[in-house]
Every structure is written in structure tokens, then in C-alpha cells.
C-alpha positions as a printed Julia matrix, in Angstrom:
270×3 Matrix{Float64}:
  84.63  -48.5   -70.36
  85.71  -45.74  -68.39
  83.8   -43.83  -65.35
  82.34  -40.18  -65.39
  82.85  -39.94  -61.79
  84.59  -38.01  -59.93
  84.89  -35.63  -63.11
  81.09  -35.34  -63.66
  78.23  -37.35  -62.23
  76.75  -40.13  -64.03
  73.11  -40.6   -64.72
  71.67  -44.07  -64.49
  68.38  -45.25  -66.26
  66.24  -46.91  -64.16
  65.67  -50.78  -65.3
  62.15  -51.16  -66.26
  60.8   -54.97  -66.36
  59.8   -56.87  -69.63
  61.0   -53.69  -71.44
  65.01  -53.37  -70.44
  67.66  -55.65  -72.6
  70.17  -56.75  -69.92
  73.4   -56.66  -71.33
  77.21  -56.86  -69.71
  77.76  -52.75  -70.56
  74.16  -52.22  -68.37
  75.89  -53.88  -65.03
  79.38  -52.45  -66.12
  78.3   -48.96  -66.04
  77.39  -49.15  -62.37
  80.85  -51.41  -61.46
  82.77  -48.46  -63.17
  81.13  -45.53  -61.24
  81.32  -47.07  -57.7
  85.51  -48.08  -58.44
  85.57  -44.27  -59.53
  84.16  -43.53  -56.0
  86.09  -46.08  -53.99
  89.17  -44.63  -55.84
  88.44  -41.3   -54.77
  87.46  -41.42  -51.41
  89.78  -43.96  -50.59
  90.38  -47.06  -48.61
  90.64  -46.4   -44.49
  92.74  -49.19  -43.92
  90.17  -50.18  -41.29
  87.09  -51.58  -41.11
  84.08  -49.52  -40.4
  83.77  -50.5   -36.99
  87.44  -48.78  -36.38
  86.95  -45.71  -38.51
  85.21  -42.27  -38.03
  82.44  -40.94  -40.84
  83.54  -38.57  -42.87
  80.43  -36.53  -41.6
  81.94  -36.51  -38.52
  84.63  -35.68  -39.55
  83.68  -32.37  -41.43
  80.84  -31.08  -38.94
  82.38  -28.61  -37.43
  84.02  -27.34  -41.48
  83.65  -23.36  -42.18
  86.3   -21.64  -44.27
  84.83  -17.82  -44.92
  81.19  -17.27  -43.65
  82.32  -14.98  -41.47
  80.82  -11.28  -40.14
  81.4    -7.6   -41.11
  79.73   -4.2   -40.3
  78.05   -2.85  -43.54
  75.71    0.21  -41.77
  73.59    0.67  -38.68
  70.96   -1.05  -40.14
  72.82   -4.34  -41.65
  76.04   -6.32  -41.81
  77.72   -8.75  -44.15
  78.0   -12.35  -44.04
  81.18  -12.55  -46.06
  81.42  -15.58  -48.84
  82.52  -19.02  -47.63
  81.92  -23.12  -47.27
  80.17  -23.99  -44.18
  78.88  -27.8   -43.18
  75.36  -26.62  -41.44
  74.03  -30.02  -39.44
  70.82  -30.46  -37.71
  70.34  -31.69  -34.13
  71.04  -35.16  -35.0
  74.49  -34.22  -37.0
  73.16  -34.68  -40.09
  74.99  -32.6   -42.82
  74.31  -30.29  -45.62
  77.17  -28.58  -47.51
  76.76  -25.34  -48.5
  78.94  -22.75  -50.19
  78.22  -18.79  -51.11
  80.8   -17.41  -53.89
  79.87  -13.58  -52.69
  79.07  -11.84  -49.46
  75.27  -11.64  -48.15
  73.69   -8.51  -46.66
  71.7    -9.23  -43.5
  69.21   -6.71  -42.22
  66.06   -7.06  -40.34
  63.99   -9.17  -42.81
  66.09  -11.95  -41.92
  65.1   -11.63  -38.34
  63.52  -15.25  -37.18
  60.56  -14.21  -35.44
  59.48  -10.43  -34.16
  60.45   -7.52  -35.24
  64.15   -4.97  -34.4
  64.56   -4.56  -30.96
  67.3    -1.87  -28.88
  70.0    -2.17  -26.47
  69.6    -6.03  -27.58
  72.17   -8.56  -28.79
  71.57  -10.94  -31.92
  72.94  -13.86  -33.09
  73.66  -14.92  -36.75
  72.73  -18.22  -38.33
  73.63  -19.96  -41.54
  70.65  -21.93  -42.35
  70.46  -24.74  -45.25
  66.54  -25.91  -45.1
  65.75  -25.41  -48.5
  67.51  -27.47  -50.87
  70.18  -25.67  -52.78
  73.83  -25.26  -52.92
  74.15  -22.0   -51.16
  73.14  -21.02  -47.74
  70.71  -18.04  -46.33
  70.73  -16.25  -43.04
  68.89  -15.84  -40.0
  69.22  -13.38  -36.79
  67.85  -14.17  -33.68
  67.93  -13.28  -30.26
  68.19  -16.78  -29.29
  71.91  -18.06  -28.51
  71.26  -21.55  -29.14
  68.71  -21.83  -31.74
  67.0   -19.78  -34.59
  63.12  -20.09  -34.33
  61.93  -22.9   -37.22
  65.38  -23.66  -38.71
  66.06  -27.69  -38.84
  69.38  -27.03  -40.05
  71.72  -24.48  -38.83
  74.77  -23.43  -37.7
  75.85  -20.01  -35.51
  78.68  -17.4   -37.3
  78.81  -15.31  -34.56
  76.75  -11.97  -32.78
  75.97   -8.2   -32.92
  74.7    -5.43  -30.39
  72.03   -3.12  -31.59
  72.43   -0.54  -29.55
  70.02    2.16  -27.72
  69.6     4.27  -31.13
  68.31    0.86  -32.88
  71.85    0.57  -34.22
  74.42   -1.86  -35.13
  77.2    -1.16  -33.18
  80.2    -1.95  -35.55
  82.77   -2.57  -32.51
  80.33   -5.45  -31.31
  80.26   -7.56  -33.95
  81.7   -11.0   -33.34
  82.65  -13.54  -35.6
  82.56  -17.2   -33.68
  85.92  -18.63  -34.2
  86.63  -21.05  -37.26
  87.58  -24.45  -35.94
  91.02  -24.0   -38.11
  91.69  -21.14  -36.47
  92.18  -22.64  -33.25
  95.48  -21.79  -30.93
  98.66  -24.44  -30.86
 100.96  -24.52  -28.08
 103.24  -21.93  -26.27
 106.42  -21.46  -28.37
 109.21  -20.06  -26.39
 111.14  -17.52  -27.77
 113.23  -15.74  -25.36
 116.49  -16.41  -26.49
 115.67  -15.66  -29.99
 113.33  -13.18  -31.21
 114.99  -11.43  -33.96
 113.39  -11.3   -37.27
 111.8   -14.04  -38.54
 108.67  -15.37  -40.3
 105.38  -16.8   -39.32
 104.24  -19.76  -40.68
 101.02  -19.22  -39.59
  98.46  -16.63  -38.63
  99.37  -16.09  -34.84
 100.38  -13.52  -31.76
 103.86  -12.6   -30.43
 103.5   -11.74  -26.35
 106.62   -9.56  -24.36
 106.84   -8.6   -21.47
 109.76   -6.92  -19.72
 110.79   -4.56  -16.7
 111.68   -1.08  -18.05
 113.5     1.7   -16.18
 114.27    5.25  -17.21
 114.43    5.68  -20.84
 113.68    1.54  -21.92
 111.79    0.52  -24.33
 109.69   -2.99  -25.62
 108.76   -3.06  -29.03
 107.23   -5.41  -31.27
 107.36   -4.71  -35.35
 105.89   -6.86  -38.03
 105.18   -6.16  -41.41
 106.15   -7.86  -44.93
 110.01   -6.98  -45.22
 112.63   -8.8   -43.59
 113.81   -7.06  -41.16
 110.4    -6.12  -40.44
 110.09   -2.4   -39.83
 106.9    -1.55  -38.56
 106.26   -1.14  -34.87
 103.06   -2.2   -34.21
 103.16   -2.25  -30.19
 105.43   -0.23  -27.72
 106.3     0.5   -24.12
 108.24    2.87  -23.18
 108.83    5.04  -19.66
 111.01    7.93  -18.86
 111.3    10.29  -15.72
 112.69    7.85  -13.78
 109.47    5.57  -13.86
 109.86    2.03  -14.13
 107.16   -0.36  -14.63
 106.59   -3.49  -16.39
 105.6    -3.33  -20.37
 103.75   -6.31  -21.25
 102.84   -6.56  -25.21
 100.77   -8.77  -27.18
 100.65   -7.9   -31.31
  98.99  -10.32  -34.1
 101.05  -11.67  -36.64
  99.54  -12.44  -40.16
 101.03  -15.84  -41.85
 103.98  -15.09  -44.02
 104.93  -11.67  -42.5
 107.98  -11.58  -40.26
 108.18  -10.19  -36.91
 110.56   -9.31  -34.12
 110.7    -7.85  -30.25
 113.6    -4.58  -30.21
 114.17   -3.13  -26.28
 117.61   -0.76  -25.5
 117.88   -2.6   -22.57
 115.86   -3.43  -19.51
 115.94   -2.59  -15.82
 116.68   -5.78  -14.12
 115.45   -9.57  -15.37
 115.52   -9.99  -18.81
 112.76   -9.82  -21.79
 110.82  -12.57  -22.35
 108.82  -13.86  -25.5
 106.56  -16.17  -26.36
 104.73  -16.86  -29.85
 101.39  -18.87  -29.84
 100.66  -20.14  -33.33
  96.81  -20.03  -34.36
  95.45  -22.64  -36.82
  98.66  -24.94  -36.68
């Protein structure tokens, strides 16, 4: 006999006394499904008592979810999978396949205020699969969501509206920074293998310049940050440009003033 699971879920029938035949295949069916489920979840190699939850381990998951400007009067809550727990870590999984307009119905409690600054919730109450939104002027907590979990903020502004440069996404936990890479002896072309920021700095004298290119060729040839003096100024050009995984980047300069040009590269979501 073979198991449904992890392809499609089984249904059971429930046993009903003086009425159910018990048989081998009724106690097999159940064997099969839960060696499906070890199989696919795995074995630790510890016992419980040494091992983490897998809720734990996925309560801080979002991939997507995250905020856009759509008009002065609502924004986007872009598709994405989001765990959303409550205050005692319980989980619910939740997933939206398109982006969500917010506006001010899906304020938690009052009505649009000015020169005020709101904060966006995913909320999974309601059973479902997919996730609905809440704004708030609370920072911590959405008024009468159980579970919930914060994408980020917005400024509406002294005309009543959304300012689009104030808009801020929280940052996804697999977007977090790695460590300083030093790259001063060698920052000629080459490519990022993952989503991060190149930083220069250098002492420039009369007719010096820093630059940092990055685009999709190799040699990259797209300056996306430069400093440059002339007139006999000299003053120190510090750069910082982003770097998208699998584009290349480099640092150029036509010499310096004294010192020499250094570069780091700090990786984001190693």
C-alpha cells in the first residue's frame, strides 16, 4: 500500500463502534501516512530534548510581503509567504500570489489622520490560506488582531497624503548583512553573489576621481557613484553604491592624492 502524503493529503474515516470491520488495510493506512511524514520531514538526529521546533525555526519567515507607493491615498502590499505568530509564537502560514491595495478601510480603529505615521500589519485571524492587512498608528500592535506580524511604515503627510519617499519596508530576516569583505587590493570587475553594497573611500587632489560602476556586463560599465574635484581642491570622496546579486561591479580612480583607495564589500543575505 502506498501513502498519499506528502503528494496530497489523506482523508481518514473516523472508526465508528459496533459498525466498523477492523481489518489489517484499516491500521495500515494510518502506518503508511505517518512513514510518508517521518520521511519527509526527516529525522534530527537528536532527541527532542536537543532539537529546536520547526516553528521556531520559521517565525521570523517572510519572502515578498513587502511595501510600495500606489497613490496618496493607498499603497501596495506586494505578494509573498509570511509566518504571522501570535504573542505566544504560535504560527499561521500564509501566502498571497498577487499584490494587495491598502487604503484607509483597513485602518484598525479611527479614522485618516495628518502629519501622522502608520504602521502596516499582516494579519492571519480568520482561517484561510492568504493573509489581509491592517494600518495602525500603533508600533507594536494593531488594535484586535491575535495574530500578526509588522511589514514596515508610512507618513501621511500635512495634505492627508502618503508620502511615497516615507514608506519603509521592515527588513526581511534573509536580507540581513554578513561580514566586512576587504577588497582593497582587488576591486576590479567582478560578480556578486549576493544582493549587497560596495563602500570607497579615497583622498582626491586636483583632477582625481572615485568611481564605482555596476551593471550586468562584465566589465561593468555603468557608473553609478562618483567623486571627483578639480581647482586645486582636495578632499576625501567616500562612496557607498548597492549591488544587485549576479551583476558585476568595480571601483575606477586616475589616481589619488596621497594614501591609497580603499574598498570594502558587505554582502546582504549571505
Amino acid at each position: 500500500m502506498s501513502a498519499s502524503f506528502s503528494n496530497a493529503k489523506k482523508t481518514f474515516s473516523a472508526v465508528v463502534n459496533g459498525v466498523t470491520k477492523l481489518v489489517a488495510a484499516l491500521f495500515n493506512t494510518g502506518y503508511d501516512e505517518i512513514e510518508a511524514i517521518e520521511t519527509m520531514l526527516g529525522a534530527m538526529g537528536s532527541t527532542l530534548a536537543n532539537t529546536d521546533s520547526y516553528r521556531n525555526l520559521l517565525i521570523s519567515y517572510k519572502r515578498g510581503c513587502d511595501l510600495a507607493y500606489k497613490s496618496a491615498g493607498d499603497i501596495y502590499v506586494r505578494a509573498g509567504e509570511i509566518a504571522i505568530p501570535d504573542a505566544s509564537g504560535n504560527l499561521r502560514f500564509r501566502r498571497n500570489t498577487s499584490d494587495l491595495t491598502v487604503d484607509w478601510d483597513d485602518i484598525d480603529t479611527g479614522s485618516e489622520a495628518a502629519s501622522t505615521t502608520y504602521y502596516v500589519y499582516a494579519i492571519a485571524d480568520a482561517a484561510g490560506s492568504t493573509f489581509t492587512v491592517k494600518i495602525s498608528t500603533s508600533s507594536s500592535a494593531p488594535s484586535g488582531a491575535t495574530f500578526y506580524r509588522k511589514l514596515g511604515s508610512f507618513y501621511n503627510d500635512s495634505s492627508s497624503n502618503i508620502n511615497q519617499r516615507d514608506i519603509i519596508a521592515n527588513i526581511d530576516i534573509s536580507s540581513k548583512f554578513g561580514d566586512w569583505v576587504d577588497k582593497s587590493s582587488s576591486y576590479g570587475a567582478q560578480q556578486a553573489t549576493t544582493d549587497g553594497e560596495v563602500h570607497a573611500y579615497a583622498f582626491l587632489a586636483n583632477g582625481n576621481y572615485l568611481r564605482i560602476l555596476t551593471d550586468a556586463a562584465n566589465p561593468p560599465t555603468i557608473v553609478r557613484q562618483e567623486g571627483y574635484t578639480d581647482s586645486g581642491i582636495q578632499f576625501t570622496a567616500s562612496l557607498k553604491c548597492s549591488v544587485k546579486k549576479g551583476d558585476y561591479w568595480m571601483v575606477t580612480n586616475n589616481g589619488v592624492a596621497s594614501g591609497s583607495v580603499v574598498v570594502y564589500w558587505m554582502p546582504k543575505g549571505a
